[in-house]
C-alpha positions in Angstrom: 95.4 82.0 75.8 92.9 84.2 74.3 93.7 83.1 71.0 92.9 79.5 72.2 89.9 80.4 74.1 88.7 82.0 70.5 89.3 78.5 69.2 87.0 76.7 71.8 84.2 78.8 71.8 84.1 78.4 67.8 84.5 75.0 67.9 81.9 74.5 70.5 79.4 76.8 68.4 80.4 74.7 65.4 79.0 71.8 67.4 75.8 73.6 68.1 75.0 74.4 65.1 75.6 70.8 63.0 73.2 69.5 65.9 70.5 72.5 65.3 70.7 71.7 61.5 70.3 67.9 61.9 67.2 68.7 64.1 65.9 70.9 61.4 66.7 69.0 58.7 64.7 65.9 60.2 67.4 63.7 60.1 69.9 62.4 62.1 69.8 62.8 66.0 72.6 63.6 68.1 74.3 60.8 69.9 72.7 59.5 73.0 70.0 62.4 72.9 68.6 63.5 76.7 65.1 63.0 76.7 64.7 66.6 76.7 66.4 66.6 73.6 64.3 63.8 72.0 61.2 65.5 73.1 62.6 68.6 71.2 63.3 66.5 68.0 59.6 65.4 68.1 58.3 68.5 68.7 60.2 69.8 65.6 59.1 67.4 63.3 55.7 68.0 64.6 56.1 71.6 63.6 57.4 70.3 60.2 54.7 68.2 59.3 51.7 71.1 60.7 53.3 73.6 58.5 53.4 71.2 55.4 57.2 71.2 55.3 58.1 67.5 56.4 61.5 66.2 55.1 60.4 62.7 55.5 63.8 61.4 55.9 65.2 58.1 56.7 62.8 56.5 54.1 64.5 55.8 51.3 66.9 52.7 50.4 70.1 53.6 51.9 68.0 53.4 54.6 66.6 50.2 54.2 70.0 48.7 54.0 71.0 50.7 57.1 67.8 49.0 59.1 68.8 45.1 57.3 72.4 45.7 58.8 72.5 47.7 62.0 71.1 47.5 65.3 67.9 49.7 65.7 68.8 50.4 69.5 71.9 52.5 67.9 69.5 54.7 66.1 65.7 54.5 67.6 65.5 57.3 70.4 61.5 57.1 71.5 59.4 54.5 72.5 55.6 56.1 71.5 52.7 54.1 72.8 49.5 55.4 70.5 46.2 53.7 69.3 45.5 52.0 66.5 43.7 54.9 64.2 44.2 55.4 61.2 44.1 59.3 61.4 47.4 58.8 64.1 50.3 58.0 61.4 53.0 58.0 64.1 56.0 58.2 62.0 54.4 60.8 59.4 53.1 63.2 62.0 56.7 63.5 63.9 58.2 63.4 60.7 60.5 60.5 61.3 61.3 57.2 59.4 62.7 53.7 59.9 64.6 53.1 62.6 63.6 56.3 64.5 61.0 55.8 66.8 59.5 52.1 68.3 56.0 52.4 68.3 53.2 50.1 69.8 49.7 50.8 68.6 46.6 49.4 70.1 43.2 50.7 70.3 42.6 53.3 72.8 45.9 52.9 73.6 45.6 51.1 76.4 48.1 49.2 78.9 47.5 45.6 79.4 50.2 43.0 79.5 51.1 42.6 76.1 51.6 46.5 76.0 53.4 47.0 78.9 56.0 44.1 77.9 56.4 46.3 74.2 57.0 48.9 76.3 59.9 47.4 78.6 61.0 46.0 75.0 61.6 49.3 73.7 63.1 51.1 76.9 65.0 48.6 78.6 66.3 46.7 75.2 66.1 49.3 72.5 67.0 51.8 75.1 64.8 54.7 74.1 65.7 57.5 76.5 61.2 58.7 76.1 58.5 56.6 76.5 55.8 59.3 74.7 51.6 58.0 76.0 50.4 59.3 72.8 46.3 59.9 72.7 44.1 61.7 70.1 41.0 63.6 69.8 38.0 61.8 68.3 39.2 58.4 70.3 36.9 55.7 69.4 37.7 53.7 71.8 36.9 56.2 74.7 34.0 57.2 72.8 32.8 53.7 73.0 33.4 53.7 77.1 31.8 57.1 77.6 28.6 56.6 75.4 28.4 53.1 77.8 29.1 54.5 81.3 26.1 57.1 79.9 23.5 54.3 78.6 24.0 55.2 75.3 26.2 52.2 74.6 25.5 49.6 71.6 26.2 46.0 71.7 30.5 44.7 71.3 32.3 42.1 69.8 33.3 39.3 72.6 36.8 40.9 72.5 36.3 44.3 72.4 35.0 45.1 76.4 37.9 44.0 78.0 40.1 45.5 75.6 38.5 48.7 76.6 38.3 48.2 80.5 41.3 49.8 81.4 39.9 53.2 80.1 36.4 52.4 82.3 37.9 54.4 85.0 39.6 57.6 83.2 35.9 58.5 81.6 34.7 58.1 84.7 37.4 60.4 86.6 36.5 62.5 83.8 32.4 62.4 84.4 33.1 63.1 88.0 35.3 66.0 87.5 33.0 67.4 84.8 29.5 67.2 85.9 28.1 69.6 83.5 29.8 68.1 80.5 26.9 65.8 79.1 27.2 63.2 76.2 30.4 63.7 74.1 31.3 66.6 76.0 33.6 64.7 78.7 35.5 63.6 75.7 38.3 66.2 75.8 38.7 65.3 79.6 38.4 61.7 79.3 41.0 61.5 76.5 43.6 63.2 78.4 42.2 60.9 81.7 43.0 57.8 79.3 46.3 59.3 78.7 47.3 59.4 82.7 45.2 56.1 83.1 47.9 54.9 80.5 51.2 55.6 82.4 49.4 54.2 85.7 48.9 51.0 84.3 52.0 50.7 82.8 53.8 51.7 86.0 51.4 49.3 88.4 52.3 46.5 85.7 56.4 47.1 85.0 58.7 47.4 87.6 61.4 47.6 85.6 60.0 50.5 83.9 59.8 52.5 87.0 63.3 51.1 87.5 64.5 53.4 85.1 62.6 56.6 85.6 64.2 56.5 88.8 67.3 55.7 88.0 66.7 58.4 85.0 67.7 56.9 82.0 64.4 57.2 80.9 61.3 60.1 81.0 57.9 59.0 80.6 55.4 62.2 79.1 51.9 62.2 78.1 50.6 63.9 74.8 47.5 64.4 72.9 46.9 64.3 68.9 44.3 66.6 67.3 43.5 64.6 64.5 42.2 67.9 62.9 45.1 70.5 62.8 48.0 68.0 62.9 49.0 69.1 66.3 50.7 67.5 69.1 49.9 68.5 72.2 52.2 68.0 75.1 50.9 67.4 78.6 52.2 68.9 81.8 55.2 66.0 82.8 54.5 66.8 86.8 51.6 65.0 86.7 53.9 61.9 85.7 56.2 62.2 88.5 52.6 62.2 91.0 51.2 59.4 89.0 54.5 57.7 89.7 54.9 58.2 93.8 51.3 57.3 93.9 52.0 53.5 92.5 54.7 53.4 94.9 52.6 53.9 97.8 50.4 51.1 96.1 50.6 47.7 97.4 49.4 46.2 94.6 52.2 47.2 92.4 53.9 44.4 90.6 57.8 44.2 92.5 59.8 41.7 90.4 61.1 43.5 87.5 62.5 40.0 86.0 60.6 37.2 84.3 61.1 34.0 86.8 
């Protein structure tokens, strides 16, 4: 019995360790991670490409021919909603490659309809176990709505203000929180406002999303990228489950998960 008992524990270790090297290494994931996991995977290959020692795996040929035969909901395990900068190369700061992340940019990344549907896309179809609400310092976009809500705005192309509307109300959570911070100072605040302004919408707008929080096949987080150090930086994921009870009190929420 001990004997055998021996042979479990190493065999269990074994197991341990091929998943902590495939996380290292950048490269595969473990089947069917937990979210946990996935946000653990993303954090490493965060850490990776900070410290200037990214693999960047999964781009080369073989697997190309992987993506042109297989299924990407057998290998994609986040769903990262980000804006459309330039300085926010999604795959290149996690350190990922095809196949490994679904990613919906927009500017400001904001949650209108044709977000939210990307969104429900990626979790309910791809089945990503993490929806990541990725914003960044420096935001443009929130810039835009901060230096407006101030009087310091300039004049916008016919498409661009309601593209931006949905972040109207984070800068001004932010201005009302932060009474002292003048001019581009509320920017810290209102980008991480954006971020929960984000998850709202998508949660007032998809049913089906909240569907599967609940049901808890999928976590939703919040995270900012500092354009400047590389760094991403993860925000507190109680403020998500709040965020969450308070559209469910809403009566406004949207109730039919299905398309009729």
């Amino acid at each position: 019995m001990k004997k055998m008992m021996m042979k479990w524990s190493l065999a269990l270790m074994l197991v341990l360790a091929v998943a902590a090297l495939a996380w290292a290494s950048g490269g595969e994931s473990v089947a069917n991670p937990s979210p946990d996991q996935v946000i653990e995977m993303l954090s490493q290959g965060n850490a990776r490409f900070v410290a200037g020692q990214a693999t960047g795996s999964h781009r080369d040929a073989a697997r190309l021919r992987q993506a042109a035969a297989e299924n990407q909901g057998d290998h994609a395990y986040a769903t990262v909603i980000t804006c459309s900068d330039s300085r926010v190369p999604v795959e290149i700061l996690f350190d990922v490659g095809v196949m490994d992340i679904f990613v919906i940019r927009v500017a400001g990344n904001v949650v209108q309809t044709d977000e939210a549907g990307s969104i429900e896309y990626g979790l309910a179809h791809v089945k990503t176990p993490l929806l990541v609400v990725l914003g960044h310092t420096q935001c443009g976009a929130v810039m835009a709505v901060a230096n407006q809500l101030q009087g310091h705005g300039h004049a916008l192309e016919r498409n661009i203000p309601p593209l931006v509307a949905p972040i109207v109300p984070a800068v001004q959570r932010a201005m009302s929180a932060h009474p002292d911070q003048k001019g581009l100072a509320v920017l810290p605040a209102a980008i991480e406002e954006n971020v929960w302004q984000g998850i709202h919408d998508l949660f007032m707008r998809s049913p089906a999303s909240r569907d599967l929080v609940h049901g808890g096949k999928v976590k939703v987080v919040g995270a900012i990228y500092d354009v400047g150090s590389g760094e991403v930086h993860w925000l507190p994921q109680a403020k998500v489950a709040e965020i969450l009870a308070q559209v469910e009190r809403d009566p406004g929420r949207a109730m039919e998960a299905m398309a009729q």
